[in-house]
C-alpha positions in Angstrom: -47.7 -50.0 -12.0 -50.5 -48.1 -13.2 -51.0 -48.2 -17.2 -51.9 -45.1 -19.6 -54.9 -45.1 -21.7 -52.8 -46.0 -24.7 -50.8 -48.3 -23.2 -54.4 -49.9 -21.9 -55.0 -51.9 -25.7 -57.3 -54.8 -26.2 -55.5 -56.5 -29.1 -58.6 -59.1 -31.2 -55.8 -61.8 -33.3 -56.5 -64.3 -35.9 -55.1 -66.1 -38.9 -56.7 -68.0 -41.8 -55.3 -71.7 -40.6 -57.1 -71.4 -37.1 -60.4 -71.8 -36.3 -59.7 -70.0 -32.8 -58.8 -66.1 -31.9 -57.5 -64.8 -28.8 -58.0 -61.5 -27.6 -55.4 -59.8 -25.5 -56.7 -57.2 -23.1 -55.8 -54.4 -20.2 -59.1 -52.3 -20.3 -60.9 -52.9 -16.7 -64.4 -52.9 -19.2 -63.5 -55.4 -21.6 -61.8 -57.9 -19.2 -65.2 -57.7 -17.1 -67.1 -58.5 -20.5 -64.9 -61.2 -21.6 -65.0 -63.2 -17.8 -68.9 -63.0 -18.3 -68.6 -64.4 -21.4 -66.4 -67.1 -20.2 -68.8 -68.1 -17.4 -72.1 -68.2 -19.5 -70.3 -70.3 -22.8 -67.4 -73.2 -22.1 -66.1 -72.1 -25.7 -64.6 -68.9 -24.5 -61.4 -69.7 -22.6 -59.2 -67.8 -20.5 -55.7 -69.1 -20.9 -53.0 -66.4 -19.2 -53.8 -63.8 -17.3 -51.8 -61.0 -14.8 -51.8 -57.9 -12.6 -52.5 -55.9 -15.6 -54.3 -57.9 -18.6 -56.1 -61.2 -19.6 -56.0 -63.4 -23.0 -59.0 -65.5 -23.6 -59.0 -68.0 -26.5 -62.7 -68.8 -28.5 -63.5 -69.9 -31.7 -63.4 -66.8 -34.7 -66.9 -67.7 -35.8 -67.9 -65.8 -32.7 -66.0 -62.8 -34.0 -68.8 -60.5 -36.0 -68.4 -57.0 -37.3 -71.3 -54.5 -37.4 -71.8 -51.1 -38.5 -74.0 -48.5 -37.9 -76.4 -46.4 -40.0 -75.2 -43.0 -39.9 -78.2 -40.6 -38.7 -79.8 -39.0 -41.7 -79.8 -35.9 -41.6 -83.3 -33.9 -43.0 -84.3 -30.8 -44.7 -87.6 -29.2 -42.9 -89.3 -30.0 -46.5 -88.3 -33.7 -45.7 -89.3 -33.4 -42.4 -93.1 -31.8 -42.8 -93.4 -34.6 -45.8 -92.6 -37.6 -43.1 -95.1 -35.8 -40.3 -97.7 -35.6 -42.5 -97.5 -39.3 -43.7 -97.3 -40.2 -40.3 -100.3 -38.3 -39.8 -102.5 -40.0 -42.8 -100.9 -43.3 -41.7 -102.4 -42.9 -38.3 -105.6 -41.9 -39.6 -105.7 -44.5 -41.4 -105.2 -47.3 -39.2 -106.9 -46.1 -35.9 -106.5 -49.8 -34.2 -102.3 -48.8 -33.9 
């Protein structure tokens, strides 16, 4: 049986009295990513696993979140100001 996009979840679970997370998944991408991981570190553990999904097990000190810095956006002023301090920078330091 073939699964839907939104039936295709990876599902990342935790709780404050364990030191280990599992993370439950049916996307072909992240259960590719996750087997790597389990072949290059002995902490990440796959413990059930079928036709359709995997669950590994690994501690939650490996979980981090990051963010991204949204693009900033500039005015032509903005932009003109930051080409010429490029420019006088380069000038300035001829060895770069």
């Amino acid at each position: 049986m073939k699964l839907t996009k939104e039936e295709m979840e990876t599902i990342i679970r935790f709780d404050e009295s364990s030191q280990t997370a599992t993370v439950y998944t049916c996307s072909r991408a992240w259960k590719t990513k996750f087997r790597k991981l389990a072949e290059q570190n002995k902490a990440f553990k796959l413990i059930d696993q079928d036709a359709e999904s995997v669950t590994f097990e690994f501690p939650k000190s490996l979980i981090t979140i990051r963010s991204r810095k949204v693009k900033r956006e500039l005015t032509e002023e903005e932009r003109q100001k930051l080409s010429e301090r490029m420019k006088q920078n380069i000038a300035n330091n001829p060895s770069n």
